[in-house]
N, CA, C and O atoms as a printed pandas DataFrame, in Angstrom:
     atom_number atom_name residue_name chain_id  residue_number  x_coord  y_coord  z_coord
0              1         N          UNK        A               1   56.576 -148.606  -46.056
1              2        CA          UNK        A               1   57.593 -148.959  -45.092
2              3         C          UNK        A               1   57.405 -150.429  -44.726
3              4         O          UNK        A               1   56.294 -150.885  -44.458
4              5         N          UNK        A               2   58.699 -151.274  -44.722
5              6        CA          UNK        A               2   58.508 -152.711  -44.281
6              7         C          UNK        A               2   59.412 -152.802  -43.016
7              8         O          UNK        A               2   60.585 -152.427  -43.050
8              9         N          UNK        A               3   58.847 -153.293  -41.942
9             10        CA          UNK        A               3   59.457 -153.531  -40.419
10            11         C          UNK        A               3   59.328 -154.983  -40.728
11            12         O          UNK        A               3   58.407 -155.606  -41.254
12            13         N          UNK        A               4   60.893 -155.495  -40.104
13            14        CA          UNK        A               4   60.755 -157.309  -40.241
14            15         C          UNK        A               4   61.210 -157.269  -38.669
15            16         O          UNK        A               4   61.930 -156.348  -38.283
16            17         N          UNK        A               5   60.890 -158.013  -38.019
17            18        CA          UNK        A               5   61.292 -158.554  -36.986
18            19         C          UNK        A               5   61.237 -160.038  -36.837
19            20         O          UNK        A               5   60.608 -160.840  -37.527
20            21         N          UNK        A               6   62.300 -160.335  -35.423
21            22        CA          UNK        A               6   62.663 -162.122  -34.889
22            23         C          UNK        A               6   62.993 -162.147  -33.624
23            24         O          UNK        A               6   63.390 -161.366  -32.759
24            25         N          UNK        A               7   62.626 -163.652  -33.792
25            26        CA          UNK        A               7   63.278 -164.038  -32.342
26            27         C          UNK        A               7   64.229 -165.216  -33.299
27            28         O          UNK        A               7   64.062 -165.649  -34.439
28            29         N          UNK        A               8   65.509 -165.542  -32.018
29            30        CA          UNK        A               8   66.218 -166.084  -32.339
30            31         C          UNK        A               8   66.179 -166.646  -30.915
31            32         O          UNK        A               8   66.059 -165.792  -30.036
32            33         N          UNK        A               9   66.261 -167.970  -30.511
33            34        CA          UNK        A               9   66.184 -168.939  -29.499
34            35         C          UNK        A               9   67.995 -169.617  -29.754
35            36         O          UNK        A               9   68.669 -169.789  -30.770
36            37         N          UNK        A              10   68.224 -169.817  -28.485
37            38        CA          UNK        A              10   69.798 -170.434  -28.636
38            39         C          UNK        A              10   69.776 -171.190  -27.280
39            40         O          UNK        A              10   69.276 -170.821  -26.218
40            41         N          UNK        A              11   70.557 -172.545  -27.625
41            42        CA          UNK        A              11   70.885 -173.164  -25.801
42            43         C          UNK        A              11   72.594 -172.899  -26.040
43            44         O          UNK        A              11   73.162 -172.930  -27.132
44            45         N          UNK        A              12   73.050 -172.710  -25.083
45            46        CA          UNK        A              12   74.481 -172.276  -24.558
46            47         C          UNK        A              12   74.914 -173.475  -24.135
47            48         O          UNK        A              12   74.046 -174.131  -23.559
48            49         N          UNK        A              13   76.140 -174.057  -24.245
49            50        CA          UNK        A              13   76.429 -174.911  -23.718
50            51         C          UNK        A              13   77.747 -175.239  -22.565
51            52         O          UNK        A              13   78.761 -175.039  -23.233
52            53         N          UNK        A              14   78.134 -175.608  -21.287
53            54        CA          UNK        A              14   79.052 -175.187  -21.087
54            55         C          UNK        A              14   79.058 -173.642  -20.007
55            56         O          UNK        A              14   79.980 -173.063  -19.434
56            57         N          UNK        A              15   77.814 -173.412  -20.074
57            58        CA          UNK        A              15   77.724 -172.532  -19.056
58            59         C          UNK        A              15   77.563 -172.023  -18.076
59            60         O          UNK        A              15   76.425 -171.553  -18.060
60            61         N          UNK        A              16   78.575 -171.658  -16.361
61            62        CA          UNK        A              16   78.599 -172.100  -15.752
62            63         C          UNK        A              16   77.794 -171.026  -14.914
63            64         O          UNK        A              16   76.981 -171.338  -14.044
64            65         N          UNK        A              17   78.146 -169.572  -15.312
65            66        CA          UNK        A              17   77.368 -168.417  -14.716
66            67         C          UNK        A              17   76.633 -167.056  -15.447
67            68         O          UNK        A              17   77.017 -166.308  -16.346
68            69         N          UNK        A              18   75.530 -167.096  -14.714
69            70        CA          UNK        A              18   75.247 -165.868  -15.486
70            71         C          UNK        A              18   76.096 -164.761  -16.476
71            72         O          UNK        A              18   75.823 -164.429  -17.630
72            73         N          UNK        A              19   77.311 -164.278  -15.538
73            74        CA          UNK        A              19   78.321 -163.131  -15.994
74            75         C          UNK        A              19   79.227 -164.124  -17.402
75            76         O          UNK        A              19   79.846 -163.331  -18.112
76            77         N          UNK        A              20   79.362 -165.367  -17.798
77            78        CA          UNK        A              20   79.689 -165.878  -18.382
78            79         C          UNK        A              20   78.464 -166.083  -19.850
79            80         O          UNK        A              20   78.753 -165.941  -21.038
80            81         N          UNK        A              21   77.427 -166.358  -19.410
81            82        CA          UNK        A              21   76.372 -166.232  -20.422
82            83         C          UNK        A              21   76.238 -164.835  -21.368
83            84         O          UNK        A              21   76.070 -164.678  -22.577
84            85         N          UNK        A              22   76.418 -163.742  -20.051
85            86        CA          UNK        A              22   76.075 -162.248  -20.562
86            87         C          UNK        A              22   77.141 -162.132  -21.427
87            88         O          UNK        A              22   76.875 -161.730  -22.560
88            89         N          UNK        A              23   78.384 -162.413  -21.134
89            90        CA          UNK        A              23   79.613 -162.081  -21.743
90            91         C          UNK        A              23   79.339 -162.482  -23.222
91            92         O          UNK        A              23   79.669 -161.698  -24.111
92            93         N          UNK        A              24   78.607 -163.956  -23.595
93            94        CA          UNK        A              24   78.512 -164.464  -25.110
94            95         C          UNK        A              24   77.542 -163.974  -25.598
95            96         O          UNK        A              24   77.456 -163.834  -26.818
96            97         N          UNK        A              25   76.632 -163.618  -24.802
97            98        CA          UNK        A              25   75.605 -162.968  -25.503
98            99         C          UNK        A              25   75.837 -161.706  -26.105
99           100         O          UNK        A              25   75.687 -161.522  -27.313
100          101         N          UNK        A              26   76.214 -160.788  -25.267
101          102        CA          UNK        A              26   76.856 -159.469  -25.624
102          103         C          UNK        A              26   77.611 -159.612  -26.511
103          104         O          UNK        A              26   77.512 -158.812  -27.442
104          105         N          UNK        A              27   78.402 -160.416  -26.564
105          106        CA          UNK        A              27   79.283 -160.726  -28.108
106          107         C          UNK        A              27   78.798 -160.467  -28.846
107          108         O          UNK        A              27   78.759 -159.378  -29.420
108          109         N          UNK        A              28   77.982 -161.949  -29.160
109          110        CA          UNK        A              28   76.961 -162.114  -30.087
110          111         C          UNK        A              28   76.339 -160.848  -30.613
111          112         O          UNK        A              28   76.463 -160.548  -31.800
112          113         N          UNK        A              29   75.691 -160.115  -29.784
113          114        CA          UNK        A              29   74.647 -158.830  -29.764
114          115         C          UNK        A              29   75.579 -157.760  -30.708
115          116         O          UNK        A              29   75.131 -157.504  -31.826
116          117         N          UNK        A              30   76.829 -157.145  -30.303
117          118        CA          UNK        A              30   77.819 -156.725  -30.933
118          119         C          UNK        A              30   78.217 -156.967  -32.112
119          120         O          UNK        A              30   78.227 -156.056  -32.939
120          121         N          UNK        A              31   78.536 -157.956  -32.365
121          122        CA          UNK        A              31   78.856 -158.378  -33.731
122          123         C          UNK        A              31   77.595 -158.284  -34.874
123          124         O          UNK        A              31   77.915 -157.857  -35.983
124          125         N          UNK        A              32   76.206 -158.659  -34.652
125          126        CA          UNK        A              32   75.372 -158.413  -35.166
126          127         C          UNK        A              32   74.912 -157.144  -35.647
127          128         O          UNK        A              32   74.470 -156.851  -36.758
128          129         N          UNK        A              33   75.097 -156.405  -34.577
129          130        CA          UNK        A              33   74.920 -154.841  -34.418
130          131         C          UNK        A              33   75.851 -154.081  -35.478
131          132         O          UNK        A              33   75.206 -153.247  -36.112
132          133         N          UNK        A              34   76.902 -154.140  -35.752
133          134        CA          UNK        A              34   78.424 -154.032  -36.492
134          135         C          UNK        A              34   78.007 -154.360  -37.899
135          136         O          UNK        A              34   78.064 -153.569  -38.840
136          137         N          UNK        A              35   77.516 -155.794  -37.960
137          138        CA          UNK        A              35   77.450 -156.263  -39.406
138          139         C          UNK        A              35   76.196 -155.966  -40.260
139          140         O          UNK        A              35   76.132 -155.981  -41.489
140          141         N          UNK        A              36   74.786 -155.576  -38.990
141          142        CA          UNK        A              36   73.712 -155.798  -40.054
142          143         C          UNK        A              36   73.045 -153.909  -39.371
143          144         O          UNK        A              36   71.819 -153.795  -39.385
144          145         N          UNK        A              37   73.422 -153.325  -39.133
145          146        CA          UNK        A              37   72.453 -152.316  -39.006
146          147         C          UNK        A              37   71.063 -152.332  -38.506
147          148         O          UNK        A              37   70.146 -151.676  -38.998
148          149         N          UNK        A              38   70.937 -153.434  -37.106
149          150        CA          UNK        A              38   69.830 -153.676  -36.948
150          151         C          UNK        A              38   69.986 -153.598  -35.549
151          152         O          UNK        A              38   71.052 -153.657  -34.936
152          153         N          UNK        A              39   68.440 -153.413  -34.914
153          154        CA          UNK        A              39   68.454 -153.463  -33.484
154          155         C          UNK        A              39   68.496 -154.526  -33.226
155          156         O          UNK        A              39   68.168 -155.375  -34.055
156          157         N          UNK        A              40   69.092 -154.987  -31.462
157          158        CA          UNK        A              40   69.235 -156.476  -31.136
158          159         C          UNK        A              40   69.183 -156.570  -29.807
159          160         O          UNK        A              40   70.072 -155.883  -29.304
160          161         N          UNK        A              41   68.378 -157.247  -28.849
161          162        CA          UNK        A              41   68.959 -157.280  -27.183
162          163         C          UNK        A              41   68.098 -158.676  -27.140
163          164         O          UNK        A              41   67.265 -159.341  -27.756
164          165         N          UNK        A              42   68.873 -158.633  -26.016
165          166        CA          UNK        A              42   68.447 -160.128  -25.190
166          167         C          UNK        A              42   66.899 -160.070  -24.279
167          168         O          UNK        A              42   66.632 -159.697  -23.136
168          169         N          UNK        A              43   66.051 -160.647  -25.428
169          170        CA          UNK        A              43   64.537 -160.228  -24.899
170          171         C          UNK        A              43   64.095 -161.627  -23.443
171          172         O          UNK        A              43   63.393 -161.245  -22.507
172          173         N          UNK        A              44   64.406 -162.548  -23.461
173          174        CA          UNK        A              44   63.847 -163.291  -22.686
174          175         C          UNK        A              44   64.853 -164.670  -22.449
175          176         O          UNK        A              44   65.759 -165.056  -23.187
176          177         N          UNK        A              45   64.297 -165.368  -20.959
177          178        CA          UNK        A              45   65.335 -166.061  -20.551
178          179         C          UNK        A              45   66.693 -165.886  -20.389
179          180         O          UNK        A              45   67.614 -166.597  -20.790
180          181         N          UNK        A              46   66.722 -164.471  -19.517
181          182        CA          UNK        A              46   67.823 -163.676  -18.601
182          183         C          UNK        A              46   68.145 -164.474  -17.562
183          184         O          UNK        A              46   69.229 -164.077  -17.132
184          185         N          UNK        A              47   67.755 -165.400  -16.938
185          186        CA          UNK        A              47   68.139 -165.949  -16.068
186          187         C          UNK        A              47   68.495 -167.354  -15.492
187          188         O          UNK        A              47   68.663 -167.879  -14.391
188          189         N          UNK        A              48   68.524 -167.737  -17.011
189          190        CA          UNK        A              48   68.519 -169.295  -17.655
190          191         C          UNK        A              48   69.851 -169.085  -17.803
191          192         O          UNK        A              48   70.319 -167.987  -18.103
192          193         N          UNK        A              49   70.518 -170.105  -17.604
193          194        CA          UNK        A              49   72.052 -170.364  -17.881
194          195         C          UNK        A              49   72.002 -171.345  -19.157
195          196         O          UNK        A              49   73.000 -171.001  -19.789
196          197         N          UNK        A              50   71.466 -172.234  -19.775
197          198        CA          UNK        A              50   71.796 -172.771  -20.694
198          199         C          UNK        A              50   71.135 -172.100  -22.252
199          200         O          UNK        A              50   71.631 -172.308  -23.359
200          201         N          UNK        A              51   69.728 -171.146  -21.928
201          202        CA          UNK        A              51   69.086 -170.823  -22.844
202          203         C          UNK        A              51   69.085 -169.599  -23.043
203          204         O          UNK        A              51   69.177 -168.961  -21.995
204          205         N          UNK        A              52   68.982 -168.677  -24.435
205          206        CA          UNK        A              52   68.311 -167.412  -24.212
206          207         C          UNK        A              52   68.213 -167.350  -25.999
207          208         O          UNK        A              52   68.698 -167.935  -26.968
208          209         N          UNK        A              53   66.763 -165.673  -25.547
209          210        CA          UNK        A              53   66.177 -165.298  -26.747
210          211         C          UNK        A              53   66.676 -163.884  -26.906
211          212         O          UNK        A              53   66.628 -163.006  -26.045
212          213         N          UNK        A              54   67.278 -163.764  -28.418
213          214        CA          UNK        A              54   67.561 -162.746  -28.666
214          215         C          UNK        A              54   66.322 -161.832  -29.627
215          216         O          UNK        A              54   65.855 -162.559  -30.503
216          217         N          UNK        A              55   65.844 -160.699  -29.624
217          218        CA          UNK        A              55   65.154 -160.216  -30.778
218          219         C          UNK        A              55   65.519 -159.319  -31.112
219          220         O          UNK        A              55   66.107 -158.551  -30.351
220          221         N          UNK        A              56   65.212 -158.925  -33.043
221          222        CA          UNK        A              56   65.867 -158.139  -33.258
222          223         C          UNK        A              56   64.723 -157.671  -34.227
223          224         O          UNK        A              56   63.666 -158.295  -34.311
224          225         N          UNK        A              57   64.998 -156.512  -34.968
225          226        CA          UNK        A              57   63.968 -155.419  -36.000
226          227         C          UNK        A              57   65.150 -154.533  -37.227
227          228         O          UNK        A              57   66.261 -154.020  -37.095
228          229         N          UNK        A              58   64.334 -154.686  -38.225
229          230        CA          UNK        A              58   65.127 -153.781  -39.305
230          231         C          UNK        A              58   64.128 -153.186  -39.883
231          232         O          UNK        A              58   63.055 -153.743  -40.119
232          233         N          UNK        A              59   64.450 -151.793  -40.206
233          234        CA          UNK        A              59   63.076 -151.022  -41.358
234          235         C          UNK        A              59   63.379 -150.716  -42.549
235          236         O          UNK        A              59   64.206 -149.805  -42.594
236          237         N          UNK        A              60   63.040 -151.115  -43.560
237          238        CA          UNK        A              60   63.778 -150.614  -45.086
238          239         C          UNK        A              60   62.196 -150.320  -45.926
239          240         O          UNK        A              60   61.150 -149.812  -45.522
240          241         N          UNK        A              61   62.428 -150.654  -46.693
241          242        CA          UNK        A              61   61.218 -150.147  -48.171
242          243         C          UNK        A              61   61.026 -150.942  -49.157
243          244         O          UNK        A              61   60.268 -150.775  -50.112
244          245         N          UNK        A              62   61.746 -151.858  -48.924
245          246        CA          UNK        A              62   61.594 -153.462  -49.807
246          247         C          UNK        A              62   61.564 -154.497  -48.948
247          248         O          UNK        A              62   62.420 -154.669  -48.080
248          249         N          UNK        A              63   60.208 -155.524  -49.216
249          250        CA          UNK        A              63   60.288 -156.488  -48.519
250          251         C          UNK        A              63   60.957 -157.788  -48.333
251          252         O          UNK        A              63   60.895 -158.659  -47.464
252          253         N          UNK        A              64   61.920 -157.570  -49.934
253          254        CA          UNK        A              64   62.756 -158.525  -50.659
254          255         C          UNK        A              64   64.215 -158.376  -49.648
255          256         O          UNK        A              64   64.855 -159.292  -49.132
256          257         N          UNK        A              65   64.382 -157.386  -49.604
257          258        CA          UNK        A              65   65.562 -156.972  -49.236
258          259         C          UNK        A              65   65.648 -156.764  -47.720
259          260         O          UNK        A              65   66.812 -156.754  -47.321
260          261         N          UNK        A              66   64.883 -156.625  -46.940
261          262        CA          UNK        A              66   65.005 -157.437  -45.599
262          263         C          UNK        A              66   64.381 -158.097  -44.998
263          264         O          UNK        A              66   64.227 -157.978  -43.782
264          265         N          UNK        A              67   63.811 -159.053  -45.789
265          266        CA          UNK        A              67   63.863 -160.850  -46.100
266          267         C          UNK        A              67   64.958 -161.502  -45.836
267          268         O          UNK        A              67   65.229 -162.496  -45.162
268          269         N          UNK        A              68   65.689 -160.586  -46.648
269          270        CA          UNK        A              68   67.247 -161.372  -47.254
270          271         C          UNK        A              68   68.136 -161.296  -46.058
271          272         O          UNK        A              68   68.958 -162.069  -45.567
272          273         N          UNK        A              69   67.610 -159.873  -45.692
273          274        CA          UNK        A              69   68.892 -159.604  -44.426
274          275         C          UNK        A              69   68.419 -160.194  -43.462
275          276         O          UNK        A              69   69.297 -160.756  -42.807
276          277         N          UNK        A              70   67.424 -160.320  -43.079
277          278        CA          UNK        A              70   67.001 -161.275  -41.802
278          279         C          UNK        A              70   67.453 -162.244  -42.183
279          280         O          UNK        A              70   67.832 -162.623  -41.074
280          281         N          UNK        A              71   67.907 -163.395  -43.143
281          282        CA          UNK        A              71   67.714 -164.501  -43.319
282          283         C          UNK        A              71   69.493 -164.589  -42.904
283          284         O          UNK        A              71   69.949 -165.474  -42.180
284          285         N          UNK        A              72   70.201 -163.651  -43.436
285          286        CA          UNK        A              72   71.414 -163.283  -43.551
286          287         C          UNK        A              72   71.921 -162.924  -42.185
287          288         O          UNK        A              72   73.119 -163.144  -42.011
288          289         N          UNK        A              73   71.142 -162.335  -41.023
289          290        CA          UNK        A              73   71.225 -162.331  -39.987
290          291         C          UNK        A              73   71.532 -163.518  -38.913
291          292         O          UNK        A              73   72.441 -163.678  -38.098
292          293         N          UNK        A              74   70.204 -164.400  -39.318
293          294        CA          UNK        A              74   70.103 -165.360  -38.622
294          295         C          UNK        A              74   71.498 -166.491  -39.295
295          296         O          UNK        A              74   72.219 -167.148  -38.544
296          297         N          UNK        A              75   71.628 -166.496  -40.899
297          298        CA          UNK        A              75   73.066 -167.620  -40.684
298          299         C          UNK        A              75   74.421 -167.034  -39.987
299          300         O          UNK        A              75   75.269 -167.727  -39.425
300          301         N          UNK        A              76   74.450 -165.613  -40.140
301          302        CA          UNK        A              76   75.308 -164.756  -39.717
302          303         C          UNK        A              76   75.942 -165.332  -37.994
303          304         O          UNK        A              76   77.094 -165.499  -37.595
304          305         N          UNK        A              77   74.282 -165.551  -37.136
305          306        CA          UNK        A              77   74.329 -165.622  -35.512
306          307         C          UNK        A              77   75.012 -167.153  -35.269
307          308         O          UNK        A              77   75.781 -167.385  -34.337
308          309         N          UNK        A              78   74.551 -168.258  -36.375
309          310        CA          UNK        A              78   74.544 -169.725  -36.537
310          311         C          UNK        A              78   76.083 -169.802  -36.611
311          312         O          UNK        A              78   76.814 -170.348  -35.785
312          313         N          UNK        A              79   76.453 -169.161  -37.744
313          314        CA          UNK        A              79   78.256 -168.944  -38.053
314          315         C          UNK        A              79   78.666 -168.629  -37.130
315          316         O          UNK        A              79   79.648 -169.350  -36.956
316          317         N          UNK        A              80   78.543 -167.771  -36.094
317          318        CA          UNK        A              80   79.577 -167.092  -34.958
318          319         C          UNK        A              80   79.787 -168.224  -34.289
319          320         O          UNK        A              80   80.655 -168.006  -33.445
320          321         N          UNK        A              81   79.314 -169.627  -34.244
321          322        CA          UNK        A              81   79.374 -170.653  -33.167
322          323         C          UNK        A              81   79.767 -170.935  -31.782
323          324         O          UNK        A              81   80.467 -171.814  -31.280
324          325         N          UNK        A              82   79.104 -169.917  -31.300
325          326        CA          UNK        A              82   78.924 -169.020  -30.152
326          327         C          UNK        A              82   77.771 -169.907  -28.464
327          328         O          UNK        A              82   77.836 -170.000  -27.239
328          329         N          UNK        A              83   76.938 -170.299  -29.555
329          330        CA          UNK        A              83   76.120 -171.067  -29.354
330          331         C          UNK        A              83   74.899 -171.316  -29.988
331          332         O          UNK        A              83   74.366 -170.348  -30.531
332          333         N          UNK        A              84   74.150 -172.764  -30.057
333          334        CA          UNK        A              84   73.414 -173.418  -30.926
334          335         C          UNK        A              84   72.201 -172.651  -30.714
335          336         O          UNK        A              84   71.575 -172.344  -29.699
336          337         N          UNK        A              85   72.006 -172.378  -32.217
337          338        CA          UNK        A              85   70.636 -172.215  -32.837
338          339         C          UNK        A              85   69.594 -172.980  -32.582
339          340         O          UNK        A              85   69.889 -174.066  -33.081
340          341         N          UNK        A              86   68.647 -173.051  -32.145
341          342        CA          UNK        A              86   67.639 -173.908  -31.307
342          343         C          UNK        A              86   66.464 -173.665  -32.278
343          344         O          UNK        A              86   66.003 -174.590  -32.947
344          345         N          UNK        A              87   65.902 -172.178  -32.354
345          346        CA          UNK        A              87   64.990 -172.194  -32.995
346          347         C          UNK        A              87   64.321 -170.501  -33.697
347          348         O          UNK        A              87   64.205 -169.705  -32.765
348          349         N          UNK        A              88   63.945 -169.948  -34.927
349          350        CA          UNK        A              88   64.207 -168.457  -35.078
350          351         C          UNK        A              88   62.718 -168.370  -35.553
351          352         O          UNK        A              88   62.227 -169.251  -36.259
352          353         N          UNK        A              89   62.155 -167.480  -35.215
353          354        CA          UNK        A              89   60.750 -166.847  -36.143
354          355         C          UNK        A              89   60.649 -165.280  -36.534
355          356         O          UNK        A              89   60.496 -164.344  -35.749
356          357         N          UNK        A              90   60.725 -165.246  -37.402
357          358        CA          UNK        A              90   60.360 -163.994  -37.724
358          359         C          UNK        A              90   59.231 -163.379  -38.412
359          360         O          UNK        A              90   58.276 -164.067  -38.772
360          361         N          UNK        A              91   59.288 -162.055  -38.625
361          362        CA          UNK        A              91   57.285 -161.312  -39.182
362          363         C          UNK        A              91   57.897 -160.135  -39.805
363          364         O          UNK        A              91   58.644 -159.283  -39.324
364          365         N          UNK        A              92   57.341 -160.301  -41.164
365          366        CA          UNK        A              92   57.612 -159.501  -42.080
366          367         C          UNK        A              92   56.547 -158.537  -42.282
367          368         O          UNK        A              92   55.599 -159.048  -42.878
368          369         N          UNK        A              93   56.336 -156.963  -41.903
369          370        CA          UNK        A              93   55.054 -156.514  -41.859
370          371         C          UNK        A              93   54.930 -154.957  -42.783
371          372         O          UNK        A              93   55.593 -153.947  -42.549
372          373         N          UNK        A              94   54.000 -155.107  -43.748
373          374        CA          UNK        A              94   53.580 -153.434  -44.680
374          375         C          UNK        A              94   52.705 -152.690  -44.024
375          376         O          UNK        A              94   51.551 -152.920  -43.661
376          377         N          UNK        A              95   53.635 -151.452  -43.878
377          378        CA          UNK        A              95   52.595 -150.243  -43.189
378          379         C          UNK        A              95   52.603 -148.959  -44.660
379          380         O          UNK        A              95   51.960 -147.913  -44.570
């Protein structure tokens, strides 16, 4: 079994309130959710108006193949231009 997980770091720009942040984020979160079959929530910097970290996890049986989708994930979040990609890490792990 291969578990990949990330963080995905983003600054928002333009943002004036919390309920306005949640709103793009949740987007964001949605659309991801829809396209890649993966878990996703808003792990840190809930209360930052210009910044936040999203993380997310996928489990498959090839490490090739969600490699790919993480990688596919993250241009996936970059494309929605939603808000800027700041900075992503992820951990690819065999159990």
């Amino acid at each position: 079994m291969v578990i990949g997980s990330g963080v995905i770091t983003l600054r928002l720009h333009n943002c004036r309130s919390l309920k306005e942040k949640r709103g793009i984020i949740k987007s964001m979160i949605q659309r991801v959710r829809n396209g890649f079959n993966a878990s996703i929530a808003e792990v840190r910097l809930n209360d930052s108006l210009t910044r936040a970290e999203i993380g997310f996890a996928m489990v498959g049986n090839d490490r090739r193949m969600i490699n790919s989708k993480m990688d596919k994930l993250i241009a996936f979040t970059e494309n929605l231009y939603l808000a800027e990609l700041i900075d992503t890490k992820i951990e690819i792990i065999n159990i």
